[in-house]
KEVO-536894 format. One record per residue (C-alpha): y, x, z. Coordinates in Angstrom, 3 decimals. Layout:
residues N
v=Y u=X w=Z
...
end
This chain:
residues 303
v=-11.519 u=-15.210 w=5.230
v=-11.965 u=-11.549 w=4.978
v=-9.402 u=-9.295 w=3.518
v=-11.639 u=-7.876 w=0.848
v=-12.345 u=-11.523 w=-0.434
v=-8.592 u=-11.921 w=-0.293
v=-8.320 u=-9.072 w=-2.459
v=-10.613 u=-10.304 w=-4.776
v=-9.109 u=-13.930 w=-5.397
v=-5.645 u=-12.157 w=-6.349
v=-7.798 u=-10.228 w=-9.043
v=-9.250 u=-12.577 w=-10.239
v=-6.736 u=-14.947 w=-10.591
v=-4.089 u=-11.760 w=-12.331
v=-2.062 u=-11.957 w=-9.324
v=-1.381 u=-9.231 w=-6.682
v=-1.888 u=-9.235 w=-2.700
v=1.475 u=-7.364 w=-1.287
v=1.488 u=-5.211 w=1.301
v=4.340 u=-4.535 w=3.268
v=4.471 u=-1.142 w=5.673
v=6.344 u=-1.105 w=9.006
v=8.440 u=1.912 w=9.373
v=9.895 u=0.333 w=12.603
v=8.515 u=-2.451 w=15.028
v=11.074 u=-5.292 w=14.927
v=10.701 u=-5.526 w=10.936
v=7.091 u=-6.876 w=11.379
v=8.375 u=-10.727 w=12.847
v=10.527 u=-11.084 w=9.749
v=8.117 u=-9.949 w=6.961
v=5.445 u=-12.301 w=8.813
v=8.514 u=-15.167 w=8.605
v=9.213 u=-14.572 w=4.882
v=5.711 u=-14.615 w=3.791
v=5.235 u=-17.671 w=5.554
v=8.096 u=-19.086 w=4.581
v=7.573 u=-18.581 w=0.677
v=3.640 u=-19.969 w=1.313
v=2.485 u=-16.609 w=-0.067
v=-0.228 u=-14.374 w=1.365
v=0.392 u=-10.713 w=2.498
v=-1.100 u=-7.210 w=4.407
v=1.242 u=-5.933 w=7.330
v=-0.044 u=-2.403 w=6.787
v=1.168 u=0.338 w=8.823
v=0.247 u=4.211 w=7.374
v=-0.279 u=7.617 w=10.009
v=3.213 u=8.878 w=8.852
v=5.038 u=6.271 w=9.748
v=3.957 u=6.616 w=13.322
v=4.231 u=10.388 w=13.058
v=7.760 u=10.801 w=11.345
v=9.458 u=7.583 w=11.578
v=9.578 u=5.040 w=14.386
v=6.433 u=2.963 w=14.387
v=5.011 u=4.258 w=17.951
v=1.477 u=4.370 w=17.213
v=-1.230 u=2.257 w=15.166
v=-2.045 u=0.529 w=18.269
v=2.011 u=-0.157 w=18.967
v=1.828 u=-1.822 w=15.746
v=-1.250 u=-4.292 w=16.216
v=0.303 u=-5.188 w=19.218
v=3.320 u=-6.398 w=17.351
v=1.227 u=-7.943 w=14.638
v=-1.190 u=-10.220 w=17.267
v=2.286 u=-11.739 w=18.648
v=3.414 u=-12.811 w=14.923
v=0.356 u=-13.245 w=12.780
v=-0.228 u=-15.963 w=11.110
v=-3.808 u=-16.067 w=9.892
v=-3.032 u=-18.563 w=7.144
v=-0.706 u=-15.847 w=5.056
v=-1.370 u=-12.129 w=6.252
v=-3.626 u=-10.026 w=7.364
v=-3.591 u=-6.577 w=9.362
v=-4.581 u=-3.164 w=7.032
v=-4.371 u=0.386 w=8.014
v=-2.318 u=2.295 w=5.456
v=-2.777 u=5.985 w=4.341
v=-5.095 u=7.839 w=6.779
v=-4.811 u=11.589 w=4.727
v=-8.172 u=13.936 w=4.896
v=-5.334 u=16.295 w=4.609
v=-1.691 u=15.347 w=4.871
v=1.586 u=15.798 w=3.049
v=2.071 u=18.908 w=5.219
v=-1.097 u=20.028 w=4.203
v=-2.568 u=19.950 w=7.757
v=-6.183 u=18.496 w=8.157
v=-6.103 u=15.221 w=9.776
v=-9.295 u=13.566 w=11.959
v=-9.523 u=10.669 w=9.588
v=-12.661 u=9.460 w=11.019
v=-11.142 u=8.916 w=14.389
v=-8.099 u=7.283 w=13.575
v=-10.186 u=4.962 w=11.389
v=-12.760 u=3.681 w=14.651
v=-9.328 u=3.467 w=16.836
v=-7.781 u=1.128 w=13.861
v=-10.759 u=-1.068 w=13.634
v=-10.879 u=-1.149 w=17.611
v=-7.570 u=-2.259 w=17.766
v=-7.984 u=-5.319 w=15.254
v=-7.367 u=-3.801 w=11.735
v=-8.720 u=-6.030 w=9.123
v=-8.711 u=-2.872 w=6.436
v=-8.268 u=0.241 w=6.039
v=-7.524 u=3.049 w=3.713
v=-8.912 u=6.746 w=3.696
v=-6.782 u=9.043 w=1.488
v=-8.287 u=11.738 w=0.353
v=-6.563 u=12.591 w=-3.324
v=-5.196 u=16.024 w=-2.471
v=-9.204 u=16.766 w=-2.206
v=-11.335 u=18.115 w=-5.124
v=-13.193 u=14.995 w=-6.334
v=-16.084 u=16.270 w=-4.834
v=-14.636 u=16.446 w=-1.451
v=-12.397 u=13.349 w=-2.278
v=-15.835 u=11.216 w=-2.783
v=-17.503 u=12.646 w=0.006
v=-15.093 u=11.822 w=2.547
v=-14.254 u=8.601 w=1.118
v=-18.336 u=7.663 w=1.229
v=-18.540 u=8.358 w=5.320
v=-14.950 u=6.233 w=5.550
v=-16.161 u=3.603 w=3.879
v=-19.614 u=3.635 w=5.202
v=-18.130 u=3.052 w=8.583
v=-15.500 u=0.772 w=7.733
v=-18.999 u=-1.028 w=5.928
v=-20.793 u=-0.913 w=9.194
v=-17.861 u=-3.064 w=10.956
v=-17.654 u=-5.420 w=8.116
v=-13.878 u=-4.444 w=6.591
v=-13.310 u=-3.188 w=3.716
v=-12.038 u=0.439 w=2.570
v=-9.321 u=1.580 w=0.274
v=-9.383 u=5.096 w=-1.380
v=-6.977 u=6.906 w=-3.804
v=-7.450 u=8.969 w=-7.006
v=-4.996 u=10.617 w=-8.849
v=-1.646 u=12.311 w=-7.573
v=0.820 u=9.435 w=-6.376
v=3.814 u=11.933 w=-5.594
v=6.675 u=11.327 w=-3.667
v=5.398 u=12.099 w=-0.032
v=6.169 u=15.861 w=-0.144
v=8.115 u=17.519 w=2.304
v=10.452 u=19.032 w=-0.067
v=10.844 u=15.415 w=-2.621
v=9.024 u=15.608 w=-6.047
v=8.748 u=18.837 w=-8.047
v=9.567 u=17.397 w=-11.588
v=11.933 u=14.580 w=-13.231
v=10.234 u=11.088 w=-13.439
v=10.996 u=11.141 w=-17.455
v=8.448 u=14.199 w=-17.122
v=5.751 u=12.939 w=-14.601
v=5.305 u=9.684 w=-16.773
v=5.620 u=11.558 w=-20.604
v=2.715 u=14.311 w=-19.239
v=0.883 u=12.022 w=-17.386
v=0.949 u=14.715 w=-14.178
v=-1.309 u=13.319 w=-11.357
v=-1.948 u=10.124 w=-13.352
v=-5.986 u=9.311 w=-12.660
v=-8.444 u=10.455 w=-14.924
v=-10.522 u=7.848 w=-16.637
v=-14.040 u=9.976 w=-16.379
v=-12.977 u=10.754 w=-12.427
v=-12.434 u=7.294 w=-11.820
v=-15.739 u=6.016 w=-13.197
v=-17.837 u=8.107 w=-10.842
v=-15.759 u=7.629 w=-8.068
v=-16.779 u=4.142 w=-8.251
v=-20.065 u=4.705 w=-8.709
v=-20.311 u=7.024 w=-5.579
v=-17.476 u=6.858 w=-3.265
v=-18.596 u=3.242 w=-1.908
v=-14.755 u=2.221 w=-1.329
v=-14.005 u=-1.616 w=-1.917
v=-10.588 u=-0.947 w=-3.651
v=-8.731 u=1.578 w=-5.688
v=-5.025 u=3.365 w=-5.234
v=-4.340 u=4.572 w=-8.623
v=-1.892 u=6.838 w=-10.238
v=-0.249 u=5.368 w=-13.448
v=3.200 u=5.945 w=-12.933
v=4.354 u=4.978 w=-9.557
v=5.347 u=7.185 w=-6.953
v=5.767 u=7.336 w=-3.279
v=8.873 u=6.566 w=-1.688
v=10.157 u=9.873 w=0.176
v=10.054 u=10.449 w=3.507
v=11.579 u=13.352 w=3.724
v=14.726 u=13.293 w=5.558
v=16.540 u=14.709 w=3.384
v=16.080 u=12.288 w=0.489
v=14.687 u=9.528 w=2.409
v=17.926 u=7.271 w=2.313
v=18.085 u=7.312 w=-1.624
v=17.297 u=5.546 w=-4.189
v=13.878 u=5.526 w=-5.522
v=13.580 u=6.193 w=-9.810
v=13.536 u=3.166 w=-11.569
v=9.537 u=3.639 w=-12.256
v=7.574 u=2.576 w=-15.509
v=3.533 u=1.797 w=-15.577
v=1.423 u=2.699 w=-18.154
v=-0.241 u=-0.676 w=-18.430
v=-2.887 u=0.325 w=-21.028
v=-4.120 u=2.410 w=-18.449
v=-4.782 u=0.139 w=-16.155
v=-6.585 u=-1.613 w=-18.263
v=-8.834 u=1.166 w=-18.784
v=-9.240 u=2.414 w=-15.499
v=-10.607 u=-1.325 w=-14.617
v=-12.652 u=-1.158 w=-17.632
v=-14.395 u=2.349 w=-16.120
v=-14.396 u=0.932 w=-12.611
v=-16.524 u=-2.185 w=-13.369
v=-13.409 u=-4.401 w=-12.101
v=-13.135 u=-2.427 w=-8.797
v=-9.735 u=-4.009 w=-7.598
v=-6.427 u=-1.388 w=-8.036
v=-3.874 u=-0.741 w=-5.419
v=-0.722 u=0.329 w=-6.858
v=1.319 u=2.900 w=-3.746
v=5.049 u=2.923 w=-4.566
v=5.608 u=-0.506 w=-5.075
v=9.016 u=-0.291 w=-4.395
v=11.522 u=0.027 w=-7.609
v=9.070 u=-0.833 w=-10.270
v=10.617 u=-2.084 w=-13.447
v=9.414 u=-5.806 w=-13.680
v=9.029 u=-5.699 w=-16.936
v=6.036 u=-3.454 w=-16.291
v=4.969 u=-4.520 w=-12.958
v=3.762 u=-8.049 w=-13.541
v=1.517 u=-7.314 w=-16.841
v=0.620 u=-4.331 w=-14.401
v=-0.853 u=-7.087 w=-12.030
v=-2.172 u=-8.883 w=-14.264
v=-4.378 u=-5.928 w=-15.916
v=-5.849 u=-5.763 w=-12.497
v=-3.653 u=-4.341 w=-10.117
v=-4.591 u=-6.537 w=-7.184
v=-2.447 u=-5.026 w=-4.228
v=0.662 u=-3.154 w=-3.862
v=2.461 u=-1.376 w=-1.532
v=5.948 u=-1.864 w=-0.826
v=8.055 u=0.053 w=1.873
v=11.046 u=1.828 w=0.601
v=12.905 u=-1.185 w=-0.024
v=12.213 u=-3.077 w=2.773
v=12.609 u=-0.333 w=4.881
v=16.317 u=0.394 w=3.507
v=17.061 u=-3.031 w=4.054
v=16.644 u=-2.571 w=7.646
v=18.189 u=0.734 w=7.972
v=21.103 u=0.136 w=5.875
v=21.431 u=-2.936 w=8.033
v=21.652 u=-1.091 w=11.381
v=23.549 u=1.182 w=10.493
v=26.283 u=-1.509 w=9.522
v=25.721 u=-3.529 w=12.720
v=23.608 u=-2.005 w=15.873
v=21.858 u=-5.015 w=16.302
v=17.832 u=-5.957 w=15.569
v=18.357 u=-9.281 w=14.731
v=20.721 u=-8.564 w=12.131
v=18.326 u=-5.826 w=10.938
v=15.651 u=-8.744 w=10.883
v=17.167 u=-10.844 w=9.131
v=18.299 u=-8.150 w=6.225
v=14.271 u=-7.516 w=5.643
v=13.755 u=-11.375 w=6.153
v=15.937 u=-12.433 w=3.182
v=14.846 u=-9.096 w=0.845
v=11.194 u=-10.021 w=1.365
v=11.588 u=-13.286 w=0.725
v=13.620 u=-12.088 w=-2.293
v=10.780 u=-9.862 w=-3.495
v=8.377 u=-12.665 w=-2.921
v=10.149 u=-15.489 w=-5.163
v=12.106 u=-13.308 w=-7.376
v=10.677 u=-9.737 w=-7.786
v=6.305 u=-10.268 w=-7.438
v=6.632 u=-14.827 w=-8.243
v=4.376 u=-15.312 w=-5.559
v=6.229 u=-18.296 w=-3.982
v=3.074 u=-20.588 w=-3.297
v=0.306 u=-18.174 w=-4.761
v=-1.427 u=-18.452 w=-1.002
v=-3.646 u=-21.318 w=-2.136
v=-5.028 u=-19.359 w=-5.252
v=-5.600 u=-16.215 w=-2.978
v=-6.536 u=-17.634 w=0.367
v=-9.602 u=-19.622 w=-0.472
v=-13.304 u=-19.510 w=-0.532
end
């Protein structure tokens, strides 16, 4: 079953795909275990940064892992946050890193092009997706300003970013985007953030975030039920989260958390398994407790 239809399924039945990103290497076995384990379905998503400033070796490094663990009945391999231009504001050869992901086995992938002028944005997304099209996978974009990723941690207080609305998509952007960008999914900005990778900032604790859920309603409504991503997964009130999902958010992105798990845990105790078990037992946490997807796989992963 291809990803996109995957995607689909957890739209249309108002629940939401997870996709868990892999900071490190020896986390991938234990979020492939958990998601299993809880008969749920999942993307083991890796994005450029995490290769580039944390410890995931390389996009290739990170198929590698996922071809020893995968199991094709629950998850599914996605390529995370390929910038146009990047949190350091450097321009980035997206197109390239795209053709080596699909090369080496990625079942998805996602061009981000939001710090772009919508023209730009669209543009770039268009010859992303085109080629993504050409290989039969489907392509992820992002609209809006999901903050969180800059060098220097976020410019303003949550309490502000969510009362203004800063970076949230615009409804009117969004429609044409869909019309012309030809991406198969959306990452949207409606009041989640990034977790921070700075390193500064990178070991606390993300804001408690809210989602304006009437907004996703509307920004499905302008998209002609183009399936949402939420980024920033991590930290979401509940209480916001799962009518989130079911106003069409059909994946989400979760790495702060899981990522702390394992850090935390090494720190403690210098050993991986002990690190692997620590993201084992908060995924499978998140999975029952946090996102109720215990045995959703059977509503997501069929024709």
């Amino acid at each position: 079953m291809s990803t996109q239809l995957i995607i689909k399924n957890a739209q249309a039945n108002g629940i939401v795909v997870p996709a868990f990103n892999i900071p490190h290497l020896p986390m991938l076995k234990p979020i492939v275990e958990a998601v299993r384990d809880e008969n749920a379905a999942a993307l083991i998503q890796v994005a450029r940064l995490e290769w580039k400033k944390m410890k995931a070796e390389s996009l290739e490094a990170v198929a590698e892992e996922y071809f020893k663990y995968m199991d094709e009945k629950h998850t599914r391999l996605h390529l995370d946050h390929v910038p146009v231009i990047d949190e350091d504001y450097e321009s980035v050869d997206y197109l390239a890193i795209i053709k080596r992901a699909m090369k080496a086995g990625y079942q998805s992938v996602m061009v981000d092009g939001s710090r772009l002028a919508l023209n730009e944005n669209i543009k770039a997304t268009r010859e992303a997706a085109d080629c993504t099209h050409e290989a039969g996978i489907a392509c992820e974009a992002e609209l809006g300003a999901v903050v969180g990723h800059e060098k220097d941690g976020m410019s303003i207080s949550y309490e502000e970013l969510f009362s203004t609305r800063k970076g949230f998509t615009r409804i009117d952007e969004a429609t044409r985007f869909a019309e012309e960008s030809h991406c198969d999914w959306l990452s949207v900005a409606v009041g989640n953030i990034h977790g921070a990778i700075a390193e500064k900032t990178r070991n606390q604790k993300k804001p408690e975030a809210r989602l304006d859920v009437e907004y996703v309603k509307e920004l499905r409504k302008a998209t002609k039920d183009l399936p949402l991503v939420l980024h920033g997964g991590s930290g979401v009130r509940q209480e916001f989260l799962l009518p989130a999902i079911k106003a069409g958010i059909a994946k989400m992105n979760i790495g702060t958390e899981v990522r702390q798990a394992y850090e935390f845990a090494m720190l403690e105790k210098q050993d991986i398994e002990f690190g692997r078990d620590a993201v084992y037992q908060k995924v499978r946490w998140m999975l029952k407790e946090y996102l109720r997807l215990s045995g959703a796989r059977e509503q997501i992963m069929t024709v």
